[in-house]
N, C-alpha and C positions, 0 to 999 in steps of 0.2 A: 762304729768301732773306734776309739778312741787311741792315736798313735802311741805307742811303748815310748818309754822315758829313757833310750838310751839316745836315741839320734841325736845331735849336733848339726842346726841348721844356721847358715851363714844369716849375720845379722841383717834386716832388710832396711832399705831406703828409709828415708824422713819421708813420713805420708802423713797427710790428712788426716787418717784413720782414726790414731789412737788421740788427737789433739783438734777435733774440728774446729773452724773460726765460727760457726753459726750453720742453725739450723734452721728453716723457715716451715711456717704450717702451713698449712693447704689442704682444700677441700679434694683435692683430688694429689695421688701422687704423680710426680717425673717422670718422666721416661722409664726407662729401665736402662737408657743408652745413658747416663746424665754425664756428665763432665768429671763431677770430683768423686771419689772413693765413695761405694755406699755406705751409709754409717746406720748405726742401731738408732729408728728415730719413731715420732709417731706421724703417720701418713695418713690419721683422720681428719674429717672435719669437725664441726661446731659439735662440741662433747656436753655432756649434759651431768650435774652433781647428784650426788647422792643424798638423802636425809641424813642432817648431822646425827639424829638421837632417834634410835626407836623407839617404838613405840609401850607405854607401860601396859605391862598385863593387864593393869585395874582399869584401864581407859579403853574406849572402843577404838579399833583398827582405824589409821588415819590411813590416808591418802596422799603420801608424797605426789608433790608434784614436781616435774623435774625444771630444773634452771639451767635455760642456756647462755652460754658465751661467746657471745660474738664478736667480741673485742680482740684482738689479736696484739701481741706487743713487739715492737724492734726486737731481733735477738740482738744480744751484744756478745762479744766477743768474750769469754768463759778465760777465767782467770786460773784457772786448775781444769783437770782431766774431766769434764765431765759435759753430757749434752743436757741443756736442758731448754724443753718445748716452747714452756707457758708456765708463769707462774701463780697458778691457784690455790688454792687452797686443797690439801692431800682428801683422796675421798675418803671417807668414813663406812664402815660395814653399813650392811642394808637386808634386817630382818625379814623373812617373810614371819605374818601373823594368823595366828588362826581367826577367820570370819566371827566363830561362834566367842571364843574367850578374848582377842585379841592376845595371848599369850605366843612368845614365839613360837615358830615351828619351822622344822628343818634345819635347824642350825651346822653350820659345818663343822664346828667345834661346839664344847661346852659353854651353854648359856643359863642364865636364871633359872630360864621357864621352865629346863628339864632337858634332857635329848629326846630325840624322836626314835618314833618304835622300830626296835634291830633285832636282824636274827639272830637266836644264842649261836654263837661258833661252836666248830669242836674243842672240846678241852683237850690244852695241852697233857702230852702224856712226859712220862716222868725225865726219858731222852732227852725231849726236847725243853725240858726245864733246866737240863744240866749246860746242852751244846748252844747249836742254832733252833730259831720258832719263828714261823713267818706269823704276823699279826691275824688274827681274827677281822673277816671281811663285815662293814660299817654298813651296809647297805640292810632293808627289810627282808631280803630274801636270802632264806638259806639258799650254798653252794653247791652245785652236782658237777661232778667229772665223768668224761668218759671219753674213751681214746679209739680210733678206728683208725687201718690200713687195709687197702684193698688195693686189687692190680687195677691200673689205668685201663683207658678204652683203647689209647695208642700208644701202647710203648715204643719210643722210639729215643736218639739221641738228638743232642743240640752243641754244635759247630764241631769244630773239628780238632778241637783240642784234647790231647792224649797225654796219658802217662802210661810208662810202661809198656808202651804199642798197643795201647787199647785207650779207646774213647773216654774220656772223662768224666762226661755229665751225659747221665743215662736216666732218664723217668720211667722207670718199672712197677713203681705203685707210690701212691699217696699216703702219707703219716701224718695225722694231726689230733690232736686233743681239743673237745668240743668241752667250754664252762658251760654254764643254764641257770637258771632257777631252776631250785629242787623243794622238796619236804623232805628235811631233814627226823632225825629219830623224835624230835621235841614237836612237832607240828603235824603229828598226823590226826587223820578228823576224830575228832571226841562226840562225847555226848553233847546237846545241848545245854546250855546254861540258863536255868527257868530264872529270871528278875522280873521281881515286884518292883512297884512303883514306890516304896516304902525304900527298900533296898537299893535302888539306884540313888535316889535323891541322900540316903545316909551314904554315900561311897562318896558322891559328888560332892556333899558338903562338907566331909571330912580330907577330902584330896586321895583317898585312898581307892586306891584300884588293884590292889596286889591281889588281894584274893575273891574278886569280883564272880569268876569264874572257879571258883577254887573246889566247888561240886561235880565238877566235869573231870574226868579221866586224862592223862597227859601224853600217858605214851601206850602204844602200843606196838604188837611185835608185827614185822614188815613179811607179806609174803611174796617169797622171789621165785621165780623159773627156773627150773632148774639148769638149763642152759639158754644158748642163746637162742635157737630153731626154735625151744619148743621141749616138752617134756615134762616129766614129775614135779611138780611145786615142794618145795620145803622152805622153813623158817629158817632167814639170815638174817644178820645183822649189819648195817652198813660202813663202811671200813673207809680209813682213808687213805688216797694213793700219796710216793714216796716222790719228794721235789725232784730230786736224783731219778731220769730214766737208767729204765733197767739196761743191763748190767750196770750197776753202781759203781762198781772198782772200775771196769771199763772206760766207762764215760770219767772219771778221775781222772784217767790214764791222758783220754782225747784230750783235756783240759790245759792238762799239762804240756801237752803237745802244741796246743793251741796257740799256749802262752810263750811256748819256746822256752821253757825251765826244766830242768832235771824235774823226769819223773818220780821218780820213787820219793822226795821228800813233798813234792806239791802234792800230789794223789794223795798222800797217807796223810797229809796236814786236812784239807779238801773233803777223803773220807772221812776221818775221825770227828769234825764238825759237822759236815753235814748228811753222813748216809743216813741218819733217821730219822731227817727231818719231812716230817709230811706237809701237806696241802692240807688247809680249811678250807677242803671240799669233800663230799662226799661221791665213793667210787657208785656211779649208775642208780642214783636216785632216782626216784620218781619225780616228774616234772612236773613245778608249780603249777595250781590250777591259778594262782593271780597272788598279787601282792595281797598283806592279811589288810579286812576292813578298817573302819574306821572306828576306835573308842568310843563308848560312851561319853565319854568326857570332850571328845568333839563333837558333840551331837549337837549340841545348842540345849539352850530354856526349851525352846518351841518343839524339837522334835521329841523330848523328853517328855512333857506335858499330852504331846497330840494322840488324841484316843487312851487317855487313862482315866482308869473310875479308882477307887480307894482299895478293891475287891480285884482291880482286873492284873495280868500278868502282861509279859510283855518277853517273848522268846527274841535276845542275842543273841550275836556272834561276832564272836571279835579274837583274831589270832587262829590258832586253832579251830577249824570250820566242820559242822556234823556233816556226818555222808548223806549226800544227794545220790537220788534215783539217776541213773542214767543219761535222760532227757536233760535233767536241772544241771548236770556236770557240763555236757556238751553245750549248753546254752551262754554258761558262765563261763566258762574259759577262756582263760587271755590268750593272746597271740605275744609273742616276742617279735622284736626287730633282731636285724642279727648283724653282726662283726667280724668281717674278716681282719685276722691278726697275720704278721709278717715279724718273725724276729730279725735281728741283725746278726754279723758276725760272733761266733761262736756261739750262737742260742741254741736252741731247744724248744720245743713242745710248751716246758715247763717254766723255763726262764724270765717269764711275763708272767708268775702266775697270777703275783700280785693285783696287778691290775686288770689284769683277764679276770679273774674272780670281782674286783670290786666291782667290777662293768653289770657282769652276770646277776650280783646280788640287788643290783638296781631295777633288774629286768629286762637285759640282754640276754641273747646268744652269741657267744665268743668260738668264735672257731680258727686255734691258734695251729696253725703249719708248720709240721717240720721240715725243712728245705732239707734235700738230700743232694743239693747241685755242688756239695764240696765248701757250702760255706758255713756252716755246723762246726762245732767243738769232735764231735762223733757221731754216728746214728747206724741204725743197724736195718738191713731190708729184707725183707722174708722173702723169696720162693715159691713154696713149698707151697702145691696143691695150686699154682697159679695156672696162666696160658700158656704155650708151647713159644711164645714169643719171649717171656719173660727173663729178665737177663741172660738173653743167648749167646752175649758174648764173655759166662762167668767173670764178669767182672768183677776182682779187687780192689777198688781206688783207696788207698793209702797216700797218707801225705807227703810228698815228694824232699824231705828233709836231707840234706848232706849225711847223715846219720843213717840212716835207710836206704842210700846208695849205695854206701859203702860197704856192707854186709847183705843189699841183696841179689838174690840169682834166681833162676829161672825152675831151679829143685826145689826151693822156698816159698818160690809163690804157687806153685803147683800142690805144696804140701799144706800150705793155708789155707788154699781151696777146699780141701778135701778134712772128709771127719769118719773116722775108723774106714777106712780105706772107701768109702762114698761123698760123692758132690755134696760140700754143705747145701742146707736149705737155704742158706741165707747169706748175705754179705756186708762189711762193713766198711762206711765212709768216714773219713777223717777231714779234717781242714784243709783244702785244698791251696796252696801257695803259688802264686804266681812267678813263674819261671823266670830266671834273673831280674828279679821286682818284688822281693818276698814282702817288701814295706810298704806297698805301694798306697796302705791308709794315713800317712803320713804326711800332713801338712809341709808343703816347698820340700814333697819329693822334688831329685834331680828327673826321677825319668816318669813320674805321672803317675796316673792310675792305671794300671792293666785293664783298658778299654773294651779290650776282646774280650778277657774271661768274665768280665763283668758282665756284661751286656751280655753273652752267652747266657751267663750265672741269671741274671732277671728274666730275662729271655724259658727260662727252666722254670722258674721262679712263678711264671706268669700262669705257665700250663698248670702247673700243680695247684694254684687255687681254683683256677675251674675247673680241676677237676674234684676239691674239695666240695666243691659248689653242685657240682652234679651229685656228689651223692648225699649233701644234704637236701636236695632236692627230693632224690626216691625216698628218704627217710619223709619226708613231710605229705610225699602224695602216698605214703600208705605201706611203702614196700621196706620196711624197716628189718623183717624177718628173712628178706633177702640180702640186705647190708650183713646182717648180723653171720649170715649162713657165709659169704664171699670174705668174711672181717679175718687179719691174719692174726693179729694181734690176741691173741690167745692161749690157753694153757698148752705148755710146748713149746712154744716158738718163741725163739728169741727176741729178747729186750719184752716178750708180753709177761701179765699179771695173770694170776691162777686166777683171778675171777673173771679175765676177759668181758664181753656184755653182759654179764650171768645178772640176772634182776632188771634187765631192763624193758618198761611197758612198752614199745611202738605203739601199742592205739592211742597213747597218751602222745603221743608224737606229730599222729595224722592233724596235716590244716594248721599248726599251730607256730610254723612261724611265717612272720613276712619276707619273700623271699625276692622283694622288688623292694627297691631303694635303701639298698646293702649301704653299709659304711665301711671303706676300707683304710688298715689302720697297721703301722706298722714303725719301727725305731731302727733308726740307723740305715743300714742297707735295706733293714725291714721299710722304711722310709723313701728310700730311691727306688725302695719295688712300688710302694703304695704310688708316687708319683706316674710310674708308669704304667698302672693301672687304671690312672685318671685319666691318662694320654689314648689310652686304646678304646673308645668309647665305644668302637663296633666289635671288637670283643666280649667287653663287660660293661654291656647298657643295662644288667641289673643294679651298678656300681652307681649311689646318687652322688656323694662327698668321702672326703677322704680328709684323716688326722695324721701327721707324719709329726713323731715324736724324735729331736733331735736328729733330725735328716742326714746321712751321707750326701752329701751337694755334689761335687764331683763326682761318685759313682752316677748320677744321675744323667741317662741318654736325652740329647738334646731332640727337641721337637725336627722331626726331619718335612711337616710343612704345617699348612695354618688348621688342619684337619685331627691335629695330633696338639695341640696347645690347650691347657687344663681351660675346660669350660664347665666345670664343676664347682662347687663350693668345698675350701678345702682351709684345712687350721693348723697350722706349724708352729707346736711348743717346743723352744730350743731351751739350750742349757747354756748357763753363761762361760762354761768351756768353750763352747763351741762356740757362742757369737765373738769371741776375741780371734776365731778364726774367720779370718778378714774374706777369702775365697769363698766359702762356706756358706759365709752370711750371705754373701750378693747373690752364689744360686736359688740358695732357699728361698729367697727376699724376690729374684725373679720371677720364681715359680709362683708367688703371689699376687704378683700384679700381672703376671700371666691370666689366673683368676678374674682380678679385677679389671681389666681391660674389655674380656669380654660378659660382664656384666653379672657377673654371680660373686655374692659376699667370701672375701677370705678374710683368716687370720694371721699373724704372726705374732709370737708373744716369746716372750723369755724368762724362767724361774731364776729368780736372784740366788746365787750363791751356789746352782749346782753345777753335776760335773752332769760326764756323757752317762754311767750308767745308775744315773737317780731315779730310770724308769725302770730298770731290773731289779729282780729280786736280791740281786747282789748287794745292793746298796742297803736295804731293811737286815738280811743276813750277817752281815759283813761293815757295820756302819765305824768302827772304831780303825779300821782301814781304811775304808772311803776317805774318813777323817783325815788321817796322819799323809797318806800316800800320793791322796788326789786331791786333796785341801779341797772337801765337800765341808762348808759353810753352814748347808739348810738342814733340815730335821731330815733325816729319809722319809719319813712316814709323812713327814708334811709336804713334804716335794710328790709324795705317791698321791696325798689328798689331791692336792693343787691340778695332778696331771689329770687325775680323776671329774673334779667338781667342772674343769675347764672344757672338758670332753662332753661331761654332758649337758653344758653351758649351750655347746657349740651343735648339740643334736635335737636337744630342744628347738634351738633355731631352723633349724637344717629339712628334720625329719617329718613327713608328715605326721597332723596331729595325733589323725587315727592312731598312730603308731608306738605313740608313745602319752597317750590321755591320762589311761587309767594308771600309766607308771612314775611322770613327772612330778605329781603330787609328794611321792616320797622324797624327790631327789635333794641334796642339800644344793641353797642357793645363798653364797655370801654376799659377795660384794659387787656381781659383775664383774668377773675377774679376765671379759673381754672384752670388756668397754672403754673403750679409750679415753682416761681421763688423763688432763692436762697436771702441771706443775710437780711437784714433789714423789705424787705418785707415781710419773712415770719419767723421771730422771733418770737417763742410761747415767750408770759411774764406770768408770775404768779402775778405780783403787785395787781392784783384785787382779787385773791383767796380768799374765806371769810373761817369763823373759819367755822371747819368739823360740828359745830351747824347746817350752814346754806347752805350746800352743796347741789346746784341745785337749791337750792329755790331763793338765790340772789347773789347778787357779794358784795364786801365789797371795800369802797372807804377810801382809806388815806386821812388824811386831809380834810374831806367831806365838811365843811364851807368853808374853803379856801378855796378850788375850786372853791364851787357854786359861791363865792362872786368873783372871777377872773373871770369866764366867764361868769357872767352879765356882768360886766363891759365893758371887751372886745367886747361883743357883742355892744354894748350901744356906742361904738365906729364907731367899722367898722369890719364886717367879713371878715374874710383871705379868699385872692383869690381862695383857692383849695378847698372850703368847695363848697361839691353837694348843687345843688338848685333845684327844684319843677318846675312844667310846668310853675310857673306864675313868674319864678326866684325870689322865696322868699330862702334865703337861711334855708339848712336843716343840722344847728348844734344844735350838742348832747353836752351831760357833757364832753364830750372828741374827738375830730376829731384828726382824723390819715392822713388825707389827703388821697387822688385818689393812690392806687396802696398800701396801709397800709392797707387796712379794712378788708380780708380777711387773718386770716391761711389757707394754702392749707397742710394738712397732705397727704395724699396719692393722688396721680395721676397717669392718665397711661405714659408710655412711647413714645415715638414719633411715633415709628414704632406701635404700638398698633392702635393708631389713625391715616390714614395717612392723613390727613386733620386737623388736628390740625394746624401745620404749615404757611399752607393757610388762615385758621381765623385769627389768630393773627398775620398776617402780613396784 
């Protein structure tokens, strides 16, 4: 969570930090105790380059071979702000090709060869052509939503912090929103597609594939359940859910709260752009049976050719797949790996959807947590039909605001409680503030972090994903019609969707995901949770690695012995807000060579140009603010790729094969964008540094009009050929492009022999 821009912090000492004399490489890092300030640097060894030019479509697939460096140069003493490693040569992208065409494939932006095969998103509806529209997910696999609350196995509280003479952090039941792979309306199974050998070979030679299939049926109508348990089937259609958890005005209200601004113009600005904005996902699809096959057009000569006469046919399937018996379904079916997500300060459910869905549509399971421990914008907890434990101490936790003490009493909270003269079912949590420390995210607070409610807050934090974890469990060994019958989250109940589970298979559910060597994944506080979820290994030994997106550092509990120090493989993408917070950095940075000391590969990396919330939806929503406010630099949508492509960079690596075989094929793979390369490409700058005023909160731009007024123009022109573009090749330039193989710092990474398959990717 990123400090507000009013504070006023006392200017700090002459330090090292911002002006290093040198930096030296090494095959191994420092201490973590080292003498001078840590600095943003690279902590690998002997790096290896990339192929300058790929490969041309009309030539067969070469075989980069990688070149090493072993030469290491004097640093000298940097004449301007800036560190730099090694001076090589900047790395150049590095295609992968198809075996059969040598044409590229999987590009992460637009190339020659084509893009690679994506699922149609939902079309935008007319709302969101006017207001806010979050982008259509880049991945092969349509997106499915669905949301489940159920009561805990122990409701119980955590420390002993109160408002109002009642208990603060109460765990009563679990709230999260589960992405997947789905079959969206465009992909359901068709007829088969009869292709001669006549009719292939004229498709192939003319490059045309559009209506390959064009004799097969495309959509058909979906039949749903009528509830969740069980009941009457009828035809529905699939619907998408709204970014805004429900109550919509409500949750505006909490925002506003959140932010510490007059309600009634925030909420009505906040509504009026975003209440109809939906999710490109679909509410309780049916769950992919696998990523779609493989085109004809990557078949090759050979397999086009093998067992054809002039006379014979030859039964496809490509996209769109014919209904299998039973047996043939269950045989072929993928498994998913699965994701736990952690938002930060003032999240949501929904808040991540962005990247929760792009995960999903690569062929994950994302299973994103709503924390109800007070550190939410707002959220709302159902009751009703629970245990006899269940909020027994009706608890209201409202946020403890000067505003709200003043006006309230004890007739007041007794009347909120209650709805037409009966106990609500339900109650609602707001942002929870830290009792004379209301600031305490605030880089060179006077009085710190609020230690206690924090650590309390993760402490809350920690039960509620295992207990998400247990009941993706019963959903997977079978008992999904049990989840759905216990689910609160349904028509009636507060903050639920009139369609609650309504349509969804559980037998499609049974076996199908991996529910050992989880990857836990979380931004900001979401971050200092994932951290100490790597720390508690006898808790969550389903937990293999963990990604911590812009970390909170200081909310982060320190290891209390050598039993509890990350011995996991773990990859912390920061934002260049945050690395100019000099605190910050060293935690993160420890927590990594926490990693590497005892022998398991980490990362550290930093996207140039962004602020703290480039991994929220806020920043794609809201990007002409980002802009002006938080002086965001990078594309949103390329700062969302980057976060994306790095992730599943780092689970390729990580994850076993099994796990992710049949899915990695899709992924896009650019540059190695966690390979530690030397020189230009991985030159920390400070030019954007803002005054210690504004540390983490935004970056500061030289020249800010001249800029903006250069790159309209230039755009207004013609964009430079190396700028990323979007599925529909619209190009995705920021206040500043670095070009392909520029976008990332890599600080720390493992060593070659740490990974022995590093190698192999990036060639």
């Amino acid at each position: 969570m990123p400090p507000s821009e009013d504070q006023h912090h006392p200017n700090p000492s002459s330090s090292n930090y911002s002006q290093p004399s040198s930096l030296a490489s090494s095959s191994r890092p420092s201490s973590p105790r080292h003498s001078q300030p840590s600095l943003p640097r690279l902590s690998s060894s002997s790096s290896y380059s990339q192929p300058s030019e790929p490969p041309q479509p009309s030539e067969p697939p070469q075989q980069p071979q990688p070149q090493h460096n072993h030469d290491h140069e004097q640093p000298q003493p940097p004449s301007s702000p800036r560190v730099t490693t090694r001076n090589t040569p900047a790395r150049t992208p590095t295609i992968r090709t198809s075996a059969a065409t040598g044409a590229p494939s999987n590009p992460s932006h637009h190339q020659a060869g084509g893009p690679p095969h994506r699922a149609a998103g939902p079309p935008p509806t007319l709302r969101e052509k006017i207001f806010h529209a979050l982008p259509p997910h880049t991945g092969p696999l349509s997106v499915g939503f669905m949301e489940l609350e159920l009561p805990v196995r122990d409701p119980r509280t955590f420390s002993h912090i109160k408002r109002n003479g009642e208990f603060a952090l109460k765990l009563d039941t679990v709230l999260f929103a589960v992405y997947y792979p789905c079959e969206g309306p465009e992909e359901k199974p068709q007829e088969k597609a009869i292709m001669t050998r006549d009719r292939i070979r004229s498709c192939r030679g003319g490059g045309n594939w559009a209506g390959w299939d064009s004799g097969a049926g495309r959509r058909r109508k979906q039949d749903d359940k009528g509830d969740e348990t069980g009941g009457k089937k009828r035809v529905a259609e699939l619907t998408r859910p709204t970014w805004l958890p429900r109550p919509r005005l409500s949750t505006c209200k909490g925002y506003a709260n959140f932010a510490n601004m007059p309600k009634a113009p925030v909420a009505s600005y906040f509504a009026l752009t975003s209440m109809f904005t939906k999710l490109p996902a679909w509410r309780n699809a049916k769950l992919s049976d696998g990523p779609p096959l493989a085109g004809p057009e990557e078949m090759g000569e050979e397999a086009l050719n093998r067992g054809f006469s002039d006379t014979s046919e030859l039964t496809l399937v490509w996209g769109p797949r014919p209904v299998p018996d039973a047996e043939e379904l269950r045989r072929r079916r993928a498994k998913y790996p699965v994701i736990m997500f952690s938002h930060g300060l003032g999240g949501s459910r929904t808040v991540y959807s962005t990247i929760c869905g792009e995960l999903a549509s690569y062929g994950f399971v994302v299973v994103a947590v709503e924390h109800r421990d007070g550190s939410g914008a707002r959220t709302y907890v159902n009751k009703e039909g629970s245990s006899p434990d269940l909020c027994s101490q009706n608890l209201d936790r409202r946020s403890n605001t000067v505003r709200e003490k003043e006006d309230a009493s004890v007739s007041k909270t007794k009347r909120r409680r209650k709805k037409n003269g009966k106990e609500k079912p339900y109650y609602m949590v707001d942002y929870l503030f830290p009792l004379h420390n209301a600031e305490d995210t605030r880089p060179n607070n006077p009085a710190g972090v609020d230690t206690e409610l924090r650590s309390a807050q993760i402490e809350m934090r920690c039960a509620e994903i295992q207990e998400a974890y247990h009941i993706l469990g019963m959903i997977n060994d079978g008992q999904g019609d049990e989840v759905a019958r216990r689910n609160l989250r349904k028509k009636g109940n507060k903050g639920s969707s009139s369609k609650g589970l309504i349509g969804i298979d559980w037998e499609d559910w049974t076996g199908r995901l991996f529910l050992q060597n989880v990857t836990m994944m979380g931004h900001s506080f979401g971050g200092a949770t994932a951290a100490q979820v790597l720390r508690l290994r006898e808790d969550f030994p389903w937990i293999s690695q963990g990604i911590l997106l812009d970390a909170w550092g200081p909310a982060m509990p320190e290891a209390d012995s050598e039993e509890h120090k990350i011995q996991k493989p773990i990859l912390a993408i920061g934002s260049e807000a945050f690395m100019h917070w000099k605190q910050n950095f060293e935690r993160v940075e420890n927590l990594c060579l926490e990693a590497r000391e005892a022998g398991v590969p980490s990362w550290m990396t930093t996207i140039r140009g962004s602020v703290h919330l480039a991994s929220a939806d806020f920043a794609v929503l809201y990007p002409k603010w980002m802009s002006l406010l938080m002086k965001s630099l990078v594309n949103p949508k390329r700062a969302i790729q980057l976060h994306v492509e790095s992730a599943l960079e780092f689970l390729r690596l990580t994850l076993p094969e099994q796990h992710h075989a049949k899915l990695s094929r899709a992924w896009p793979f650019e540059e190695g964008l966690l390979t530690a390369m030397a020189g230009a490409a991985n030159e920390v700058s400070f030019d954007f540094r803002p005054k210690e005023k504004w540390v983490a909160a935004r970056l500061k731009i030289p020249h800010e009009f001249k800029l903006r007024t250069r790159t309209w123009a230039k755009r207004r022109v013609q964009p430079g050929p190396d700028i990323p573009r979007d599925r529909n090749g619209k190009p995705l330039a920021g206040l500043v492009d670095w070009g392909a193989g520029n976008e990332i710092w890599v600080h720390i990474s493992p060593d070659k022999e740490e990974v022995p398959h590093v190698n192999e990717e990036a060639d």
